[in-house]
RODO-2510 file (C-alpha; in nm, 4 decimals, decimal comma):
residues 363
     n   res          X          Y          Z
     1     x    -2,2786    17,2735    30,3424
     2     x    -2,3266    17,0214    30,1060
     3     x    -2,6361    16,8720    30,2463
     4     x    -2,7464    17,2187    30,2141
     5     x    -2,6686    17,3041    29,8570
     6     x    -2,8469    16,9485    29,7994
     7     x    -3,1550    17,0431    29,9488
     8     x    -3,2246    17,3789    29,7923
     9     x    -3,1573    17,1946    29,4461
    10     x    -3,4430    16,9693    29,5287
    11     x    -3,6412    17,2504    29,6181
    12     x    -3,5931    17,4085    29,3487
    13     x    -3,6714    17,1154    29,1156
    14     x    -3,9667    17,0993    29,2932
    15     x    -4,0932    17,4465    29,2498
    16     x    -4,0044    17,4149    28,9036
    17     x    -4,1943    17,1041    28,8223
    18     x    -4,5173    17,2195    29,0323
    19     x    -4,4745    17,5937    28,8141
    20     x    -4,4994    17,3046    28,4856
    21     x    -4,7451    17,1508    28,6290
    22     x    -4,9998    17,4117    28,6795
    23     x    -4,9038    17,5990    28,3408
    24     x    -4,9821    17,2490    28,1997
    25     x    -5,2951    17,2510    28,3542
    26     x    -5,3704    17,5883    28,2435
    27     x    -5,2966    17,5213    27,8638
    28     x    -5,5232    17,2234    27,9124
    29     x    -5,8436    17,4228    28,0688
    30     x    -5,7938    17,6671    27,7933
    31     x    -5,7888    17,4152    27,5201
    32     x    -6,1121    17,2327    27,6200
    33     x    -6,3159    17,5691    27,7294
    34     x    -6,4814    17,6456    27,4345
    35     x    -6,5631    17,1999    27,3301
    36     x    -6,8978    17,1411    27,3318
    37     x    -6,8475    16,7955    27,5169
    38     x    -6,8079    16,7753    27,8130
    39     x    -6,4279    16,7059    27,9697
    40     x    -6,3290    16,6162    28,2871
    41     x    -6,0319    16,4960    28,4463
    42     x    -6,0271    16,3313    28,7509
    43     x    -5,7184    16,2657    28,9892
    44     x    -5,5797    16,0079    29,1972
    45     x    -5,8048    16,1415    29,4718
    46     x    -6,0577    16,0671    29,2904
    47     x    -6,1708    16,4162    29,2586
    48     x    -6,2797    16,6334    28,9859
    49     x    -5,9561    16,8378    28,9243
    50     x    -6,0574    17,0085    28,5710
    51     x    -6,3611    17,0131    28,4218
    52     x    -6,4975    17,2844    28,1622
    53     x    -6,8691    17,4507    28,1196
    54     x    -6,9945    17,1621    27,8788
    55     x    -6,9486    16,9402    28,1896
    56     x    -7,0960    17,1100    28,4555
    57     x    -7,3866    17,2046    28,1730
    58     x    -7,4440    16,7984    28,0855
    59     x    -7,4942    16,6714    28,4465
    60     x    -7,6561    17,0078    28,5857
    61     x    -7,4152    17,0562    28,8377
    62     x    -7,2522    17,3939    28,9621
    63     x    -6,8153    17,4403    29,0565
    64     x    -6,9815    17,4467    29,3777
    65     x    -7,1308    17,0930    29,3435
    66     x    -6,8230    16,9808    29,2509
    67     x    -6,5380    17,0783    29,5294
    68     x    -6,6150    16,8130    29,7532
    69     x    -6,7388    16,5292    29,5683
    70     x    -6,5113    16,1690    29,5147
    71     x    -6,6051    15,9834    29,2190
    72     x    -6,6259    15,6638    29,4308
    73     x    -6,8448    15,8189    29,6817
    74     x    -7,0705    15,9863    29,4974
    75     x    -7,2938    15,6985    29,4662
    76     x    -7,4788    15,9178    29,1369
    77     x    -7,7837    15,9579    29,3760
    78     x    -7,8395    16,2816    29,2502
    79     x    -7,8961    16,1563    28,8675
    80     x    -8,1552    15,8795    28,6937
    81     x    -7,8262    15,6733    28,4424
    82     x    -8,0194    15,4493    28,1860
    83     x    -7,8351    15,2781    27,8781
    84     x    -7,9034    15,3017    27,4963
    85     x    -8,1912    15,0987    27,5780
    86     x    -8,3511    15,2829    27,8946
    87     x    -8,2782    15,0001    28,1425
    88     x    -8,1050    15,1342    28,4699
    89     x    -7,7455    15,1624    28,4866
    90     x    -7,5566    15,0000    28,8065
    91     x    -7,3148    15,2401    28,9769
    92     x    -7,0166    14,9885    28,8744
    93     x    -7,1604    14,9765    28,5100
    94     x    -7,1360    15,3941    28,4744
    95     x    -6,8541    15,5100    28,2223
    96     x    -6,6194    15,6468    28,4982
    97     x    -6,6716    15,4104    28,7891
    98     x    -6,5955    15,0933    28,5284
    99     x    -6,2419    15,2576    28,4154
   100     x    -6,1757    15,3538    28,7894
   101     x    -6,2744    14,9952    28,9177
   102     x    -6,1165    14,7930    28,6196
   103     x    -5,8470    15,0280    28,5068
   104     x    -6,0084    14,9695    28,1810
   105     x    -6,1018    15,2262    27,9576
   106     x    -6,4527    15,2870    27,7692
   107     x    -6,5188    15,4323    27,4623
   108     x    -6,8239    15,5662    27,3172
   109     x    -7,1019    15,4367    27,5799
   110     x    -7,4434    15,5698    27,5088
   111     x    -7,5880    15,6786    27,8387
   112     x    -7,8702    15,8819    27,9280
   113     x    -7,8606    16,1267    28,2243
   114     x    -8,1381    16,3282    28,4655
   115     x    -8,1117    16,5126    28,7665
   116     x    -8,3808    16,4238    28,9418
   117     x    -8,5327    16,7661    29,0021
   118     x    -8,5222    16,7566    28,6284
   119     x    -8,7737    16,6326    28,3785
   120     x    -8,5814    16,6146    28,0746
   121     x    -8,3083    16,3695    27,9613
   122     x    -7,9576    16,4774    27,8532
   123     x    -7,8196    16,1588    27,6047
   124     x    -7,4106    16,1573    27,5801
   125     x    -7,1624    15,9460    27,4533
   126     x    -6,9526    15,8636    27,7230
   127     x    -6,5736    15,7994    27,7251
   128     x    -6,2975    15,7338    28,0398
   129     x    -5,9202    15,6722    27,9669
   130     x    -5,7617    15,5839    28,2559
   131     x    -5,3929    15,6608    28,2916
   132     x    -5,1836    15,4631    28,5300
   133     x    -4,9053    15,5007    28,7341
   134     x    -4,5790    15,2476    28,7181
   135     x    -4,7230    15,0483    29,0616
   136     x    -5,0238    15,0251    28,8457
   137     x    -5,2791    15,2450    29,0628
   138     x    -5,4594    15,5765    28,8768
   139     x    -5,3114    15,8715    28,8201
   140     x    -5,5553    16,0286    28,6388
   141     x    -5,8770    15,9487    28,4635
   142     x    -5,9853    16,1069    28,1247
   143     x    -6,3416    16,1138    28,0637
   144     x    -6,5218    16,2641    27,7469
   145     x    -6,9036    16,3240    27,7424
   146     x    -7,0411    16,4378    27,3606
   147     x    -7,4445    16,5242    27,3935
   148     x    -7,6080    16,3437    27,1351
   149     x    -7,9907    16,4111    27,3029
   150     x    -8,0753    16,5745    26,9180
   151     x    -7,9115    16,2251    26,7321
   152     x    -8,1378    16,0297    26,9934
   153     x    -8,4500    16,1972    26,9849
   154     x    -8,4614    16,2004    26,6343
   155     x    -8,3539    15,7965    26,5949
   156     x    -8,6810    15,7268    26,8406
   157     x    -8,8779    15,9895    26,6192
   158     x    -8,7605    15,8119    26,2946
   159     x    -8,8359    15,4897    26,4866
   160     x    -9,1970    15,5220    26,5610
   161     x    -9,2486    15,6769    26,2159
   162     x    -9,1501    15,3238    26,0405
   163     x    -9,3416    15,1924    26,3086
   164     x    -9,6278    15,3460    26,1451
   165     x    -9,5048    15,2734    25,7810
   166     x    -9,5326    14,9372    25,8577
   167     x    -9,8691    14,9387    25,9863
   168     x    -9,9708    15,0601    25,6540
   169     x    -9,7756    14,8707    25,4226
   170     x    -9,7750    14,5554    25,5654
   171     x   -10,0973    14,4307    25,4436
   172     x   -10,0345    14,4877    25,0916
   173     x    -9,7160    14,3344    25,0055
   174     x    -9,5072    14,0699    25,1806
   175     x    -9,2095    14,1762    24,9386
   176     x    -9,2062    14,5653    25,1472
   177     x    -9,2326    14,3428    25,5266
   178     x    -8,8945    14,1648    25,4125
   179     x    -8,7604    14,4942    25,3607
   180     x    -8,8976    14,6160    25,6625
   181     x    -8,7524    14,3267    25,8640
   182     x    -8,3602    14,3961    25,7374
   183     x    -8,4104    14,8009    25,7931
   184     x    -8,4854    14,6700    26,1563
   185     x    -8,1527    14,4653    26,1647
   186     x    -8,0005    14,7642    26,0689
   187     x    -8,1504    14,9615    26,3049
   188     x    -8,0334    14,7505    26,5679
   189     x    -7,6368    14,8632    26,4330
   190     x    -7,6976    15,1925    26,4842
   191     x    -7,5641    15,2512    26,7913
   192     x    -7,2668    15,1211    26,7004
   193     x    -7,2205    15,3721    26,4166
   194     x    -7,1771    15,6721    26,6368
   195     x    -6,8415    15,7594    26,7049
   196     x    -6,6379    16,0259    26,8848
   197     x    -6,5182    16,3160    26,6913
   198     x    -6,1239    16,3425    26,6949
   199     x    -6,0180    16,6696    26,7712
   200     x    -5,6209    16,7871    26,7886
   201     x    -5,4557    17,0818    26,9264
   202     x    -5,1215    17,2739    26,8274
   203     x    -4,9541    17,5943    26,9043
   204     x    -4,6155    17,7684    26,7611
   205     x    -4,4435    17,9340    26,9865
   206     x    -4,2739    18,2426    26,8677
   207     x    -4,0036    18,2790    27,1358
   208     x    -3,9110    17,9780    27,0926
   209     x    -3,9752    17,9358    26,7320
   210     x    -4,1213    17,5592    26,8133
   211     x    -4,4210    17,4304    26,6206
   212     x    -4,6315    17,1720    26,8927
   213     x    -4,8198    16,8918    26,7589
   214     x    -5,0685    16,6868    26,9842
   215     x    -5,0294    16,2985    26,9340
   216     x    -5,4046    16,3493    26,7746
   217     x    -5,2843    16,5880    26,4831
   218     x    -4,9747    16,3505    26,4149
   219     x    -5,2893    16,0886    26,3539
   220     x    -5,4987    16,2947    26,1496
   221     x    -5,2444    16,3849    25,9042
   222     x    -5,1559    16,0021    25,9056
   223     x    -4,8151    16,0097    26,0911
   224     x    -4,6936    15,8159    26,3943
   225     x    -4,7336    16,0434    26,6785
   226     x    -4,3994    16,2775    26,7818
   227     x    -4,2016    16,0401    26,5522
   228     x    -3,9888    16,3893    26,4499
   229     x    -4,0231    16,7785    26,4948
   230     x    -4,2721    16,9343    26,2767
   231     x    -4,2450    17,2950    26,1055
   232     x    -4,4980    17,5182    25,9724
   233     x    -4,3465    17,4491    25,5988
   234     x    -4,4197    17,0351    25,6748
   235     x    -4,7728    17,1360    25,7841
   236     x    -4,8370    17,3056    25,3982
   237     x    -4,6754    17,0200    25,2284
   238     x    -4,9762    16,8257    25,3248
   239     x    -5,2300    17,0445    25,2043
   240     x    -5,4247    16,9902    24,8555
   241     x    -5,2306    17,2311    24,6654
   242     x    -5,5874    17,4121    24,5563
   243     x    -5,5601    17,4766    24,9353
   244     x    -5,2504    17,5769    25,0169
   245     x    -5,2165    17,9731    24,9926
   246     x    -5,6252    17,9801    25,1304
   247     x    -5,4777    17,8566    25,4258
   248     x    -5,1451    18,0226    25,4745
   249     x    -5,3445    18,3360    25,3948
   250     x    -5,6004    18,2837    25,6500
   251     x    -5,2945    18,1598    25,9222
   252     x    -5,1349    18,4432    25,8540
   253     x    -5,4443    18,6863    25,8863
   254     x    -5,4536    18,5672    26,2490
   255     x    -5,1120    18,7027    26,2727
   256     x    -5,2687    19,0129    26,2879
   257     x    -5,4605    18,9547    26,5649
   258     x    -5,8077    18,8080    26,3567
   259     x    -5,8815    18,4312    26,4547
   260     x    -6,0076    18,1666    26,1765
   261     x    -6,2298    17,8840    26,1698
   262     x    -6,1532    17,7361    25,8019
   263     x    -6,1941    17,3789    25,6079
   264     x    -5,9255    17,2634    25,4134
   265     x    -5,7935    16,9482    25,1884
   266     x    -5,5304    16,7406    25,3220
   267     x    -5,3541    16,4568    25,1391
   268     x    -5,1858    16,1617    25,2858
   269     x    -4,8531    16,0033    25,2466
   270     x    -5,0663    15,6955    25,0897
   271     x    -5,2500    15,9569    24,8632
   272     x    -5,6033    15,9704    25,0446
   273     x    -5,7901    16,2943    25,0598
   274     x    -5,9270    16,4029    25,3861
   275     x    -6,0930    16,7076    25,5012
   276     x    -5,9845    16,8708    25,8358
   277     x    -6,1447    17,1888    25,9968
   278     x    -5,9209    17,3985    26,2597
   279     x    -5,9827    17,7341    26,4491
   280     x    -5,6689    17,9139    26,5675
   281     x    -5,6142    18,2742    26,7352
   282     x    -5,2533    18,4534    26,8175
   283     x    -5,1561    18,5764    27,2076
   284     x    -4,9920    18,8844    27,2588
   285     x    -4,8049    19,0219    27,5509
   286     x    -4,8318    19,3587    27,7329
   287     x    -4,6748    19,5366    27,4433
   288     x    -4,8724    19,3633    27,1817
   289     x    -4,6114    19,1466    27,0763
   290     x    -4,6894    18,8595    26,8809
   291     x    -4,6319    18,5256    27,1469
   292     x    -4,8062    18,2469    27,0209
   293     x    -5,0645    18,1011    26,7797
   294     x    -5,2670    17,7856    26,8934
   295     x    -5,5736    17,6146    26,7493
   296     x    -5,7550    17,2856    26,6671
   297     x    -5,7811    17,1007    26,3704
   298     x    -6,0529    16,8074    26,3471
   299     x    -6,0993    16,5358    26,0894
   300     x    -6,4175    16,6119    25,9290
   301     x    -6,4125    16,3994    25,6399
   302     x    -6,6660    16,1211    25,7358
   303     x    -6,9655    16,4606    25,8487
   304     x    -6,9235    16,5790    25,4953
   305     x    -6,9932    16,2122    25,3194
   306     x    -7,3496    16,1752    25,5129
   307     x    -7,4051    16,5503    25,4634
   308     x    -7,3786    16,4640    25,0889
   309     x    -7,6048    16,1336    25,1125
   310     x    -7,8422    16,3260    25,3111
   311     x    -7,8838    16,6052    25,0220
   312     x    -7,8717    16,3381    24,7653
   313     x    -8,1646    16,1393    24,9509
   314     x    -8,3816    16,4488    25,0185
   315     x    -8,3366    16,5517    24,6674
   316     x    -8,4515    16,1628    24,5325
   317     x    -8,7403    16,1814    24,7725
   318     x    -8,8499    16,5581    24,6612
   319     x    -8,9012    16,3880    24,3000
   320     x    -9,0477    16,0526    24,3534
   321     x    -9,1368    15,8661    24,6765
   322     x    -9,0677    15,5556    24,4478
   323     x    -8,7425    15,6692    24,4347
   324     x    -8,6925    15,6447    24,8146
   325     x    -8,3947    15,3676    24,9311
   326     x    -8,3301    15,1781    25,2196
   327     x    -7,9883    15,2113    25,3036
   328     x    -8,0041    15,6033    25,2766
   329     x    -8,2745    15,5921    25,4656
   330     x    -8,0252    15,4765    25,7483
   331     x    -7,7958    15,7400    25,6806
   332     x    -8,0513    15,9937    25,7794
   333     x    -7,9741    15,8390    26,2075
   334     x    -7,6205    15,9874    26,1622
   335     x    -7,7340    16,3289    25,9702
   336     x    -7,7404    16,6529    26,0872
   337     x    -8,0715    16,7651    26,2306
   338     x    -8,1973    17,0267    25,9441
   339     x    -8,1962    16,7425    25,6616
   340     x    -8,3353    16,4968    25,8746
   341     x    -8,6561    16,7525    25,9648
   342     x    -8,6839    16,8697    25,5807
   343     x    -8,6821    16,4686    25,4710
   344     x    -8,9545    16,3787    25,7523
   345     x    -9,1768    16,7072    25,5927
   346     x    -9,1408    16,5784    25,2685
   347     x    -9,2134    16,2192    25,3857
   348     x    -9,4989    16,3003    25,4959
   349     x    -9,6854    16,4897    25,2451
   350     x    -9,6016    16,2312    25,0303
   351     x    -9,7537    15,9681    25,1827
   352     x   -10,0455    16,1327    25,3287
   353     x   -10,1213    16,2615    24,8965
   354     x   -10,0456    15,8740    24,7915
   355     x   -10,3278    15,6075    24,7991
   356     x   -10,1449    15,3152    24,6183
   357     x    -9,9020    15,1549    24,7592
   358     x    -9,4996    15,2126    24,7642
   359     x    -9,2179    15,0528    24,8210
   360     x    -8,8503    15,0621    24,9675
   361     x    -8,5828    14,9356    24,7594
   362     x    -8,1940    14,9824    24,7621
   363     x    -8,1268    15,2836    24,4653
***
């Protein structure tokens, strides 16, 4: 009897823990549905267990593609994979076969992908966190994939254009090839500068009145992840007071059933000023009871400083082409796509109306 009783407890523990399991997973698939890079996690198997839209979009590969494929067999035969710099990349050298191999992880590899009935070339920055079991083999692989094709194709665009400025310049002044020569050092950094955005996810449960932080909002608001319980009232304390009530009025407008997308102020315990973004919508049940609220929050801070160097520079170079400086010249590689097209316009005209020489100095 007792051997009995003892086996319908495990049972029981068992159904319970696959039930967590595969609400887990579902909170997870809804969480990175609507990204815009690509996620994918891959299992033990080595399979492709969750994956959203921005995945199969990237590689140009259908569900269908997908349900019998093993990372280690896949052998990538059905894409070109270059580096940053074009040159083939080996099938142990790939993002997700180097963390699976080396039970390493990579972060932020620039690779550039095409299926071979494909002409064009999808650019990403590639990421794959393995996680690891006690006995040390994989239990599941986290792997990240941000298209970047715009960034690139603009940095070769901006590329052959001082290409050309040099051709022009470099006969009449020695002082403008020096400059020349340290903008191509620089250039040489950039693919360094491009980082992953950090994006964290939260929801407060109103059955259980519990407020869930990810380890990644814990970071962004400068606090040691799930160090203590957080509360709705902690979360405010944090905002720039200027912020505060636009906030809790917008969070509480979604109460209502209307989601938000907003940018706030938020201060640190050290007293820096960041700027976060989050987009949040409520649940309801059958009977349109309020269950849940759940979002994102990302820390923006670092877009909005080149935004504002790339508006300052466009501005400089509207007035005087004289007036046009090196280093936020580099800033325009990181910018967002509309400045960078209105700065090459004006560039342009510019030179093509000048016939004396100009020249790049810091401002």
């Amino acid at each position: 009897m007792t051997q009995v009783l003892q086996r319908r407890k495990i049972e029981q523990e068992r159904k319970l823990a696959e039930q967590e399991l595969k609400a887990s997973e579902l909170r997870f698939k809804a969480l990175v549905q609507d990204l815009e890079s690509g996620v994918v996690l891959i299992d033990g198997e080595s399979e492709f267990a969750i994956y959203n839209p921005a995945f199969l979009q990237i590689f140009n590969v259908s569900e269908q593609d997908l349900e019998h494929m093993k990372i280690q067999n896949l052998g990538w035969d059905m894409w070109d994979v270059v580096d940053k710099d074009g040159n083939a990349l080996q099938f142990e050298s790939h993002p997700v076969q180097y963390a699976r191999i080396n039970r390493k992880p990579v972060k932020n590899q620039v690779i550039g992908i095409r299926r071979y009935s494909h002409d064009d070339w999808v650019w990403t920055l590639a990421s794959a966190e393995p996680l690891l079991n006690p006995d040390g083999s994989i239990n599941i692989i986290i792997c990240t994939f941000t298209d970047i094709t715009q960034l690139k194709n603009t940095e070769d665009a901006l590329k052959i254009a001082n290409e050309t400025l040099e051709e022009k310049v470099k006969e009449r002044t020695v002082e403008l090839e020096k400059a020349y020569s340290t903008l191509k050092e620089k250039e040489e950094l950039l693919s360094d500068a491009q980082e992953m955005a950090h994006v964290g996810n939260w929801e407060q449960n109103f059955v259980t009145g519990k407020l869930h932080w990810s380890d990644e909002m814990y970071r962004i608001f400068g606090l040691k992840p799930q160090e203590f319980e957080v509360n709705y009232g902690l979360f405010l304390s944090y905002l720039h007071p200027d912020d505060q009530d636009y906030v809790d009025n917008s969070v509480k407008g979604a109460l209502s059933g209307k989601p938000f997308s907003i940018d706030y102020r938020i201060i640190l315990a050290n007293g820096e000023e960041r700027i976060a973004h989050s987009k949040g919508d409520t649940v309801f049940d059958k009977k349109n009871n309020l269950v849940r609220i759940r979002g994102t929050t990302q820390d923006i801070t670092d877009l909005r400083i080149v935004e504002e160097k790339i508006k300052t520079l466009a501005n400089i170079v509207e007035s005087s082409l004289e007036a046009v400086g090196l280093y936020p010249l580099m800033a325009l590689f990181s910018a967002g796509i509309k400045e960078q097209s209105r700065f090459m316009v004006i560039l342009r005209k510019k030179f093509s109306e000048s016939i004396y020489p100009f020249w790049l100095h810091p401002i």
